[in-house]
MIMIDO-503698 format. One record per residue (C-alpha): x, y, z; residue number from 1; chain. Coordinates in steps of 0.02 Angstrom, whole numbers, padded with zeros to 5 digits. Layout:
REM residues N
       u       v       w  num  cadena
       X       Y       Z  NUM       A
...
END
This chain:
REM residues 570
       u       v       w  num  cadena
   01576  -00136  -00797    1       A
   01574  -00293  -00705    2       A
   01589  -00473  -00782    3       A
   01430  -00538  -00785    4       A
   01450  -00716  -00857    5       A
   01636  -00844  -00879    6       A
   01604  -00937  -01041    7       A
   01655  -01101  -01067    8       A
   01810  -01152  -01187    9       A
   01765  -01184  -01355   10       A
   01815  -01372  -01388   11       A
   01842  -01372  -01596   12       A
   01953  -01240  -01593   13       A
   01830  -01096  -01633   14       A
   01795  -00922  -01489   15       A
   01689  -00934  -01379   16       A
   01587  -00794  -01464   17       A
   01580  -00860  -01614   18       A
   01503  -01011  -01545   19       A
   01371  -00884  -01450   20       A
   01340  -00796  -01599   21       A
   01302  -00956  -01717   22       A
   01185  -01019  -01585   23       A
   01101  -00868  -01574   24       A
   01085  -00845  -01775   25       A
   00995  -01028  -01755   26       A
   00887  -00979  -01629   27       A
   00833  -00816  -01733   28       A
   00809  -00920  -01891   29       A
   00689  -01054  -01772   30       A
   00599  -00907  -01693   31       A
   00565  -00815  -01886   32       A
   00477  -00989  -01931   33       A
   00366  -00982  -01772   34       A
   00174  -00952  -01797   35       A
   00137  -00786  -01741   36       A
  -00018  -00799  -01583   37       A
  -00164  -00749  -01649   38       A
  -00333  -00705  -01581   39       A
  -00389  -00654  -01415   40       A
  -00241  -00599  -01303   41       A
  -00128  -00582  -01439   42       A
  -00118  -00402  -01427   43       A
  -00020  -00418  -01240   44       A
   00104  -00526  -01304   45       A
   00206  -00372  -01327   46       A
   00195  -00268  -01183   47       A
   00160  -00253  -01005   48       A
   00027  -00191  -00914   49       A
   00118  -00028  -00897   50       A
   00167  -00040  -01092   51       A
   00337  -00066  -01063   52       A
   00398  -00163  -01243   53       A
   00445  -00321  -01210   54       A
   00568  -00447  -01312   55       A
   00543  -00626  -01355   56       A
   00724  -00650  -01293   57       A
   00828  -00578  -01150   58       A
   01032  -00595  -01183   59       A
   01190  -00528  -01084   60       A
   01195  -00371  -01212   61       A
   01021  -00322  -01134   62       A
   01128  -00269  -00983   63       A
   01252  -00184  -01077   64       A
   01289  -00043  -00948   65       A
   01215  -00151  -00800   66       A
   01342  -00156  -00649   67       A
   01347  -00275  -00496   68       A
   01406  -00170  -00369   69       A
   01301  -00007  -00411   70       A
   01126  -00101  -00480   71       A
   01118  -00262  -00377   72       A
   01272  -00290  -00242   73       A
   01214  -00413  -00106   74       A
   01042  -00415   00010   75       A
   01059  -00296   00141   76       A
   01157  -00195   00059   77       A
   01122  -00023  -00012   78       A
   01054   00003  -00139   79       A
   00945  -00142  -00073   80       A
   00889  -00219  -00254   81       A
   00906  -00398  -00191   82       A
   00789  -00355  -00006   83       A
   00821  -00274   00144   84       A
   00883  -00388   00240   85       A
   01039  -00505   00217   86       A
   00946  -00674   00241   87       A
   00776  -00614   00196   88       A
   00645  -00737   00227   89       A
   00761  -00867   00286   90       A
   00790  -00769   00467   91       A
   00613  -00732   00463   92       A
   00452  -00773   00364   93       A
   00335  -00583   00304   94       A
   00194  -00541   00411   95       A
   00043  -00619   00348   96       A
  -00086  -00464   00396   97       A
  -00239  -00496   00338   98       A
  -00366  -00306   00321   99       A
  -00508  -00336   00436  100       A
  -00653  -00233   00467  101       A
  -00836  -00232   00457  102       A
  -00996  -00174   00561  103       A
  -00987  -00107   00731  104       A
  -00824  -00136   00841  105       A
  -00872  -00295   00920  106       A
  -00923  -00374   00784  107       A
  -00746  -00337   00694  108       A
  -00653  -00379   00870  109       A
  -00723  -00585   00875  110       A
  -00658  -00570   00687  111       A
  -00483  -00526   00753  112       A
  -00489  -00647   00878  113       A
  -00530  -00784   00749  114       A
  -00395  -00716   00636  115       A
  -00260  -00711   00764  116       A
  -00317  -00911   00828  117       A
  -00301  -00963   00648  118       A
  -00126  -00909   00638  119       A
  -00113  -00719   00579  120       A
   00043  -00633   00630  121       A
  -00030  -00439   00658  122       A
  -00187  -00349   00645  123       A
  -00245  -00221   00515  124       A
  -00416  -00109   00527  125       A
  -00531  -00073   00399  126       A
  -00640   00069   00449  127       A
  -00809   00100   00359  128       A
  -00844   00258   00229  129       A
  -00903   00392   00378  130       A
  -00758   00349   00477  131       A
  -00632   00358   00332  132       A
  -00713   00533   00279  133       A
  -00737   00607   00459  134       A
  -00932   00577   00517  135       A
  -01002   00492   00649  136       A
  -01134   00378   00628  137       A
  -01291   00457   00651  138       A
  -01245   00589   00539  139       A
  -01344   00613   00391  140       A
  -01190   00594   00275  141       A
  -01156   00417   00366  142       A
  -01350   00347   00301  143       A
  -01335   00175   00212  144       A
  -01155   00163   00242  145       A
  -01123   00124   00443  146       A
  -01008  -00031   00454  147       A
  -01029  -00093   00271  148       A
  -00835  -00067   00189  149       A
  -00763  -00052   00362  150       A
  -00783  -00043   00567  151       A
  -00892   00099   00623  152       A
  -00768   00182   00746  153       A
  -00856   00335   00827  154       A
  -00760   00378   00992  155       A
  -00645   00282   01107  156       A
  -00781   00188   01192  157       A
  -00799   00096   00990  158       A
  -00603   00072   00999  159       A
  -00582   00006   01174  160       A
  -00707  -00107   01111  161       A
  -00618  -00161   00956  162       A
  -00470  -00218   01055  163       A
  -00544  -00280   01189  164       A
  -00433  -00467   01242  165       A
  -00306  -00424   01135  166       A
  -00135  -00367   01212  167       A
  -00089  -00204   01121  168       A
   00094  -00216   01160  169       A
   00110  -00391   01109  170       A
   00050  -00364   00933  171       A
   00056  -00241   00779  172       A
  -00075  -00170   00719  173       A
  -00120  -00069   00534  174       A
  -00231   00059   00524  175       A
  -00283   00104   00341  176       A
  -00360   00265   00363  177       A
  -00291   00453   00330  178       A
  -00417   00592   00319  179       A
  -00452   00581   00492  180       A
  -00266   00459   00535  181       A
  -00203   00593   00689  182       A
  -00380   00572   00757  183       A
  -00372   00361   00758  184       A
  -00187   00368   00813  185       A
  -00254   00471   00962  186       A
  -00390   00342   01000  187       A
  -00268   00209   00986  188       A
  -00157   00298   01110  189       A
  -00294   00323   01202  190       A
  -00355   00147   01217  191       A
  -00191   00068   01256  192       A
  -00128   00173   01410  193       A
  -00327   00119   01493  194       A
  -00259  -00071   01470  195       A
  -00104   00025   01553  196       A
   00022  -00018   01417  197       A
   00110   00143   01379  198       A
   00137   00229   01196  199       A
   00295   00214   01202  200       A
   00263   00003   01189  201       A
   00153   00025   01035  202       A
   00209  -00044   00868  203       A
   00111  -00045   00702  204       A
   00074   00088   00581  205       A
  -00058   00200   00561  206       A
  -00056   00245   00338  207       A
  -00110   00445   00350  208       A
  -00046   00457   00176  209       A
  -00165   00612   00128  210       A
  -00073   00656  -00045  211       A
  -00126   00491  -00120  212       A
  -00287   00539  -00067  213       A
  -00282   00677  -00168  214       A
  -00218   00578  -00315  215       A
  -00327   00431  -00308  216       A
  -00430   00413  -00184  217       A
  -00540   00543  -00139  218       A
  -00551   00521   00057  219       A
  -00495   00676   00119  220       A
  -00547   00830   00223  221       A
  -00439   00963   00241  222       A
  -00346   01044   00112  223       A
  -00160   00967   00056  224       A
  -00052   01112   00125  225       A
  -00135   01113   00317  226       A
  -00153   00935   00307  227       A
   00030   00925   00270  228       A
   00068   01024   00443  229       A
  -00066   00869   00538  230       A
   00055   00740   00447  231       A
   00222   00834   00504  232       A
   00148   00859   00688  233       A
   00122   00672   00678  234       A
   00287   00613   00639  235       A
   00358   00724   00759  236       A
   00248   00659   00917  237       A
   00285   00474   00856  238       A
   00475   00534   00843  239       A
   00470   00580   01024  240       A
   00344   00486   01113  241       A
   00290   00313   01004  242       A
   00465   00247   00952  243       A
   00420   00090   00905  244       A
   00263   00167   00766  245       A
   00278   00181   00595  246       A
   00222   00377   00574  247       A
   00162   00348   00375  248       A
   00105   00208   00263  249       A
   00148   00287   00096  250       A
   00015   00202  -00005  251       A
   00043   00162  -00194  252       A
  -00087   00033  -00172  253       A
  -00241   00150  -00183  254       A
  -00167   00234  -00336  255       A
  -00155   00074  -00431  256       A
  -00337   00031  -00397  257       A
  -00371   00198  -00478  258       A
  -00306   00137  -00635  259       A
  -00135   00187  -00645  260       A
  -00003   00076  -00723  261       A
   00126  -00014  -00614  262       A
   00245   00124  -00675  263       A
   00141   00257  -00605  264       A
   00123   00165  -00459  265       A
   00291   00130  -00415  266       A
   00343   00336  -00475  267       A
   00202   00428  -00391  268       A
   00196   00323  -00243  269       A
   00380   00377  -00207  270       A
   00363   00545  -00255  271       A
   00236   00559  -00117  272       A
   00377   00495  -00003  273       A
   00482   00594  -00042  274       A
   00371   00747  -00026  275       A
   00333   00697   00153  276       A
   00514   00684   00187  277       A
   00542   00853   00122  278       A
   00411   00931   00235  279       A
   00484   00837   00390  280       A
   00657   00920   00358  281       A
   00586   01074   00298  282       A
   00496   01077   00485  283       A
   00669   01072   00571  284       A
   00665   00882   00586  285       A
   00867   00787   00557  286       A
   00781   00669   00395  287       A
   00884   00511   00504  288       A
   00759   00547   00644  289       A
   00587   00507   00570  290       A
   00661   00439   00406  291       A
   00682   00246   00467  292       A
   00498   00233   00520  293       A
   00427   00284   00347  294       A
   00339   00134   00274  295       A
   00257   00077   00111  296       A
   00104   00001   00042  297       A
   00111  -00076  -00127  298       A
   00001  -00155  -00246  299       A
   00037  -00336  -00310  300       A
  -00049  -00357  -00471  301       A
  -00070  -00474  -00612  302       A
   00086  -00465  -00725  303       A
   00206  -00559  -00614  304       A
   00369  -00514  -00670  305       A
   00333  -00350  -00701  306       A
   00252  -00321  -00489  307       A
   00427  -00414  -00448  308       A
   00540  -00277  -00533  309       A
   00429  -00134  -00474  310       A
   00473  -00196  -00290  311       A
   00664  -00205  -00331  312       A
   00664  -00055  -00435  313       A
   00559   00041  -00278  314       A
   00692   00000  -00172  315       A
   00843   00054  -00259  316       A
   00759   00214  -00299  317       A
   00710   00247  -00139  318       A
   00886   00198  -00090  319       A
   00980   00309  -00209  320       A
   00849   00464  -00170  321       A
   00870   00457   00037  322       A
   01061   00429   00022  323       A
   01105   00569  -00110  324       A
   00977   00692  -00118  325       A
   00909   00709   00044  326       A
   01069   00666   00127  327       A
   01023   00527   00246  328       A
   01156   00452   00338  329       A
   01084   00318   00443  330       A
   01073   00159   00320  331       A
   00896   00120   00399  332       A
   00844   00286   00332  333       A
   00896   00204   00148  334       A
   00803   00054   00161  335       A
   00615   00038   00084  336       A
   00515  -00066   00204  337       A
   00336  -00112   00095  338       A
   00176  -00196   00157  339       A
   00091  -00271  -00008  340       A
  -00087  -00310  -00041  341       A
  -00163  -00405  -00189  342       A
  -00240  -00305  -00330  343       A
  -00431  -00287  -00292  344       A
  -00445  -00206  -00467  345       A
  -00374  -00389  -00539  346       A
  -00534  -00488  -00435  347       A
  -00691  -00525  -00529  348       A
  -00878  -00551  -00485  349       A
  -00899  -00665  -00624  350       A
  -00837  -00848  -00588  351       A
  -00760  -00769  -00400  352       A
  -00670  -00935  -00363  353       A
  -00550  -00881  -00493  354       A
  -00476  -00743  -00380  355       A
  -00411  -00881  -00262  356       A
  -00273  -00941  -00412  357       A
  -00262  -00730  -00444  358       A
  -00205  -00698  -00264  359       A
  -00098  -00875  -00248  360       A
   00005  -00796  -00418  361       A
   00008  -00582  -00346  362       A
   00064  -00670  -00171  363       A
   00187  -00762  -00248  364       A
   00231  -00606  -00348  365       A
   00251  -00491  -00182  366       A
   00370  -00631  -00119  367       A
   00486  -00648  -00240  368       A
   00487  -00449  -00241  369       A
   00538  -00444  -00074  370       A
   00390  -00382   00030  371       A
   00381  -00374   00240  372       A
   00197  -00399   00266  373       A
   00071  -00496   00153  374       A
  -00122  -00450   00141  375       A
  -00195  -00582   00014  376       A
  -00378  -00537  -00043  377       A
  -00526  -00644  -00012  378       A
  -00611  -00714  -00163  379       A
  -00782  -00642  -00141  380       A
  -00704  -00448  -00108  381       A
  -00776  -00385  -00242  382       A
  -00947  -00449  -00211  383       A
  -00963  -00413  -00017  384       A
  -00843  -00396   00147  385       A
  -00770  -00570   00151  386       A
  -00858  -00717   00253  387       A
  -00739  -00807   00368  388       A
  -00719  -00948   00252  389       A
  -00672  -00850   00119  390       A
  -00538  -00759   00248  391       A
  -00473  -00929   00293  392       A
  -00430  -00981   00089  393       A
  -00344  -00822   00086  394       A
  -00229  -00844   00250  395       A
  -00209  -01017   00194  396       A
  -00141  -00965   00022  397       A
  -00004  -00861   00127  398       A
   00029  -01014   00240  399       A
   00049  -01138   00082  400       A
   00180  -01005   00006  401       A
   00272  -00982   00159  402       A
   00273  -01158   00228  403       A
   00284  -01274   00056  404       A
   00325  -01193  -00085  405       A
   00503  -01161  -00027  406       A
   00518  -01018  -00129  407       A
   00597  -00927   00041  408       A
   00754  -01042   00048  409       A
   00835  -00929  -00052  410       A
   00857  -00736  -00061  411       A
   00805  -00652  -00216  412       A
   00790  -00811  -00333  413       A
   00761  -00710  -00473  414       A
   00912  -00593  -00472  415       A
   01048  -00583  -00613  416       A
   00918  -00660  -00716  417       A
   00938  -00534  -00911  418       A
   00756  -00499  -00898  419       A
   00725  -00456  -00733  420       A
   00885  -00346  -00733  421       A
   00835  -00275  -00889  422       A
   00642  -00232  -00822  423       A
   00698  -00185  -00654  424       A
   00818  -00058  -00747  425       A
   00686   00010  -00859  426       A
   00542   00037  -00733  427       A
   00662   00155  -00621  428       A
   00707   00228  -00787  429       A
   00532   00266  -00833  430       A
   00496   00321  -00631  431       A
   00646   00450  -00659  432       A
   00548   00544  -00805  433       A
   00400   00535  -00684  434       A
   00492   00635  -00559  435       A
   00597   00769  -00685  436       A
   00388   00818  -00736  437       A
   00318   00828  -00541  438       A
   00489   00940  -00520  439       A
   00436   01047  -00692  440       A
   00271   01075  -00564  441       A
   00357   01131  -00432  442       A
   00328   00989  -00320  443       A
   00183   00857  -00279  444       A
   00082   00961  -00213  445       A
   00065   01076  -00347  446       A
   00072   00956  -00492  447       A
  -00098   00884  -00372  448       A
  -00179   01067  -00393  449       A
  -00139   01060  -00596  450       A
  -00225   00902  -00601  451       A
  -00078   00798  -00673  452       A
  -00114   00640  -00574  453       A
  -00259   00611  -00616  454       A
  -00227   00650  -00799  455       A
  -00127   00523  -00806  456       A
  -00205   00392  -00709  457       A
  -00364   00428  -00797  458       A
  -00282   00399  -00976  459       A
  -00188   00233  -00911  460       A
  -00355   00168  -00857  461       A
  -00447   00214  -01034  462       A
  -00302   00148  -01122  463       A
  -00315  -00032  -01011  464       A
  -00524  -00031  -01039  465       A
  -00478  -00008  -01223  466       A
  -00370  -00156  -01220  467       A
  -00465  -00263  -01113  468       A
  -00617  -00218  -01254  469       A
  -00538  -00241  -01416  470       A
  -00482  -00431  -01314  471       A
  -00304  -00374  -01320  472       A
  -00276  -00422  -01143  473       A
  -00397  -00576  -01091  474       A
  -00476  -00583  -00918  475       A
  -00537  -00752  -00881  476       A
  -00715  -00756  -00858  477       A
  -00745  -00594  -00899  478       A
  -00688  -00557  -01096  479       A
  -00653  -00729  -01134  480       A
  -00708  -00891  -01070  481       A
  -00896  -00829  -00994  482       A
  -00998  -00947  -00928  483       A
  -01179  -00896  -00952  484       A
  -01249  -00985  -00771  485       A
  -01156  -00920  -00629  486       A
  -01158  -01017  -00462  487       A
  -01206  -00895  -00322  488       A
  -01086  -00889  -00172  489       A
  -01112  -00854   00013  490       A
  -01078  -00671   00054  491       A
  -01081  -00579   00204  492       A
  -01226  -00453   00227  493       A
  -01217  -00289   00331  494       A
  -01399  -00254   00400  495       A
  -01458  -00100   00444  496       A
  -01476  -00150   00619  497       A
  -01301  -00109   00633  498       A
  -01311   00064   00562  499       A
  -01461   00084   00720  500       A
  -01395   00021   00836  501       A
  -01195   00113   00828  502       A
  -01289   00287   00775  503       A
  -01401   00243   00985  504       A
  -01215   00197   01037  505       A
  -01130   00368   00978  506       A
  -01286   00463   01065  507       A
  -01255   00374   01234  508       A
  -01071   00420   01239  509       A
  -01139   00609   01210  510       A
  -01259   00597   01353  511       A
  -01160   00497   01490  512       A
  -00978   00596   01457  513       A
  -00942   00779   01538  514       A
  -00994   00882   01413  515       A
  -00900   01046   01496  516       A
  -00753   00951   01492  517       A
  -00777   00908   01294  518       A
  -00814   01087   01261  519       A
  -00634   01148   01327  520       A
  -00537   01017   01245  521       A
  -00609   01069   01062  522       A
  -00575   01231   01121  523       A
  -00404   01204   01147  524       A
  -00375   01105   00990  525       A
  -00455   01230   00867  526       A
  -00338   01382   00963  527       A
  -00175   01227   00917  528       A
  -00239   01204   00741  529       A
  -00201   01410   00734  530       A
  -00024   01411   00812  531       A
   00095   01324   00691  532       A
   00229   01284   00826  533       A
   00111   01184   00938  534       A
   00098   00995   00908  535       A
  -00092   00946   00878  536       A
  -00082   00771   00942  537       A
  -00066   00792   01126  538       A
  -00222   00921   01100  539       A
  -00320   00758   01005  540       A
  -00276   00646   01140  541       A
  -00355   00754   01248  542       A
  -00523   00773   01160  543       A
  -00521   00595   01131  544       A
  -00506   00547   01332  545       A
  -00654   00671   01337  546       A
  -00755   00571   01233  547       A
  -00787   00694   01093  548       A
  -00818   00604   00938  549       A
  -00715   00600   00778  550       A
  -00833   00694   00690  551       A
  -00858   00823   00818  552       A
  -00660   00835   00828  553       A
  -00648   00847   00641  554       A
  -00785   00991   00635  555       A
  -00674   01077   00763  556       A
  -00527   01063   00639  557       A
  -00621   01127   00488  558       A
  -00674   01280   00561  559       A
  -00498   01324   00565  560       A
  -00443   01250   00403  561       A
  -00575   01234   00310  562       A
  -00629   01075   00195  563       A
  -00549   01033   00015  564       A
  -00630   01049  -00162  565       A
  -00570   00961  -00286  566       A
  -00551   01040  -00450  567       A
  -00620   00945  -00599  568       A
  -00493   00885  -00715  569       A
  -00546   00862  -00904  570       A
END
């Protein structure tokens, strides 16, 4: 084991343990005579979010079989505990990324351009609900919903519109989107080599994660095992043709806004990973060749030290997993690169100014754990898309931490400390049992058709409602410190001028493209969606230069693969 702390000579003669051991008899006897919390929150004192036990007290001994060179080494280093890179923040600051989307493509674009003015590093697209789940906008499904969680992005026309001023190959852009991801990617293609920048120039990442979909989200359309061959075709195209693209954005974030526990989070999240990475070698593909542009999406929530070691822990996982298991050679392959978004499911409506000191605290929390790209929410999120104002608090907040807190002066502050070893430890623990029950499955897929997700997401969130009932765990505002007048704030409203006038805009790209020329592309795509050895993104590209829509493209697809049912889990 190695030495984790040099004691200092004892100066009356006694050891050095002794000494240790009567200070520590002291400090028990002080603590037995301390008043015991009571009353509302006193239940949490305990525990974590994730109901991990927690001691008053964290001592070398907690770190008993701890070693430096196998659990922590150096940043940079495998197995990457301490960050990725060797200097961290002090060779270069995150990615401050602020989500962005809302109404019809121009309207979303003069946010960008606002964004981008006041300082944001890279761009990342919200779509709306009939986007995410594969309609256009005058379809009935899409009534009431056009533009109002998201940009309404119907064809090519809406996503040469989106973009429009902004050089594609001068910045990176996020798309969170995943049912329909191979169909955006395409229009993104698309879009780019009009401005004449070539794929090959385009960096970002588009998240296609469509087994967390499964688990949490709900925004799918095809079922898991042919939407597994869309994601492999994917990686494989961005492999060859789009080497600067990040082929998956492996979302945990999603599943902890379904009400899992950070432990969940952090053990289904990479499970998923690692499922997609066993499909991509299982297709033929060497796992160092698509391996380094995998990519993660994490949740920062509320209980600060705990987000911190699910970050480290995630990347010595992920570390240990690519290197041993799956045999990766190429140390890029080994490293865990994360995007990290604020908990939405942490935001309030009541008293919504509080969620600006929320953020500040989960940003400060994806920091210290080591993150590459920062998305702090806006306080009024949970009310309404956020007004620009509301936006700019939020940026700001990233700006403050980066530029005067000086918390990025030094790599992984918080390492060697006896509790955050000692948490960091137990959450991959814990994330270990995770994976021995997924294998008892068979594999992610299956343990998605049993149901056992959502099980146990679905009893973590009943178990946190309990707790947040019974005043166990306090939420300001909302269990504990009400106020009964609440001051109204300025929100953003979505009209339904906007659903109008994008379902008239979809119609005109039907009536002024060549239809014959449509017709044959779907044509070709739905005989590609039949022959397993034929990549189905040059065959999207295609339809999308046509001008078919995504959901005529998508309807093309399901005739060949059908959509998905859930089965109801009790």
């Amino acid at each position: 084991m190695a030495k984790l702390i040099d004691r200092p000579a004892s100066t009356d003669g006694a050891k050095p343990d002794q000494d240790f051991s009567t200070e520590r008899q002291r400090w028990e006897s002080a603590s037995a005579r301390g008043k015991q919390r009571k009353g509302p929150g006193s239940g949490a004192v305990d525990r974590t979010i994730s109901d991990i036990p927690l001691k008053a007290l964290y001592e070398p001994q907690d770190l008993e079989n701890f070693d430096l060179a196998r659990d922590l080494s150096y940043p940079g280093q495998y197995p990457f505990t301490r960050g990725i890179h060797p200097n961290m923040y002090r060779d270069r600051l995150w990615t401050m990324r602020q989500f962005a989307g809302f109404g019809n493509a121009k309207q979303t674009n003069e946010r960008y351009h606002f964004l981008l003015a006041h300082g944001q590093h890279g761009l990342s697209v919200a779509f709306d609900m009939p986007t995410l789940m594969g309609y256009d906008s005058d379809a009935g499904q899409a009534r009431g919903e056009v533009g109002k969680c998201g940009v309404a992005i119907d064809s090519l026309a809406d996503m040469e519109q989106l973009f429009d001023g902004i050089d594609m190959a001068d910045i990176t852009t996020s798309m969170t989107i995943n049912g329909p991801a191979s169909i955006a990617l395409a229009q993104y293609v698309a879009a780019a080599e009009k401005k004449g920048i070539p794929r090959k120039a385009l960096g970002g990442t588009i998240q296609a994660d469509i087994l967390k979909e499964y688990i949490a989200q709900k925004e799918w359309i095809f079922p898991p095992r042919p939407h597994m061959r869309i994601i492999v075709d994917m990686m494989r195209f961005c492999r060859d043709e789009m080497p600067k693209w990040n082929t998956i954005s492996i979302s945990g974030y999603h599943i902890r806004e379904a009400g899992s526990t950070a432990v969940q989070e952090l053990a289904f999240t990479l499970a998923d990973g690692f499922a997609y990475v066993e499909a991509g070698i299982k297709a033929g593909m060497d796992v160092d060749s698509f391996a380094p542009r995998l990519s993660y999406f994490f949740n920062s929530h509320i209980d600060f030290f705990e987000e911190i070691c699910k970050f480290r822990a995630a990347r010595r996982i992920y570390a240990r997993h690519m290197r041993e298991k799956y045999g990766a050679k190429d140390p890029r392959s080994w490293q865990l690169r994360f995007h990290t978004q604020t908990a939405g499911c942490s935001a309030t409506a009541q008293q919504p100014e509080n969620n600006i000191v929320r953020v500040a605290y989960e940003a400060l929390a994806a920091v210290l754990g080591g993150t590459q790209s920062l998305h702090t929410n806006s306080m009024d999120e949970v009310l309404a898309l956020p007004t620009e104002k509301s936006v700019e608090i939020a940026l700001r907040t990233q700006q403050i931490l980066a530029y005067e807190t000086n918390v990025t002066n030094v790599v992984d502050p918080l390492g060697g400390s006896y509790f955050i070893e000692s948490l960091t430890d137990e959450m991959e623990r814990e994330a270990e049992q995770y994976f021995d029950q997924i294998e008892q499955y068979g594999g992610v897929i299956e343990a998605i058709e049993a149901g056992f997700f959502q099980r146990e997401i679905a009893d973590a969130s009943y178990r946190y409602a309990r707790s947040l009932e019974t005043k166990d765990r306090i939420i300001v505002g909302v269990n504990h410190f009400q106020k009964e007048a609440e001051r109204e704030i300025d929100l953003l409203r979505i009209g339904e001028d906007i659903e109008r006038g994008q379902a008239n805009a979809v119609q005109s790209v039907r009536e002024s493209r060549d239809q014959a020329k449509v017709d044959a592309t779907l044509a070709r795509l739905k005989t590609a969606c039949d022959d397993p050895n034929d990549n189905l993104m040059p065959h999207l590209i295609d339809c999308v230069n046509a001008y078919a829509t995504e959901g005529e493209i998508v309807e093309a697809m399901v005739e060949v693969y059908g959509r998905y049912t859930e089965r109801a889990v009790f």
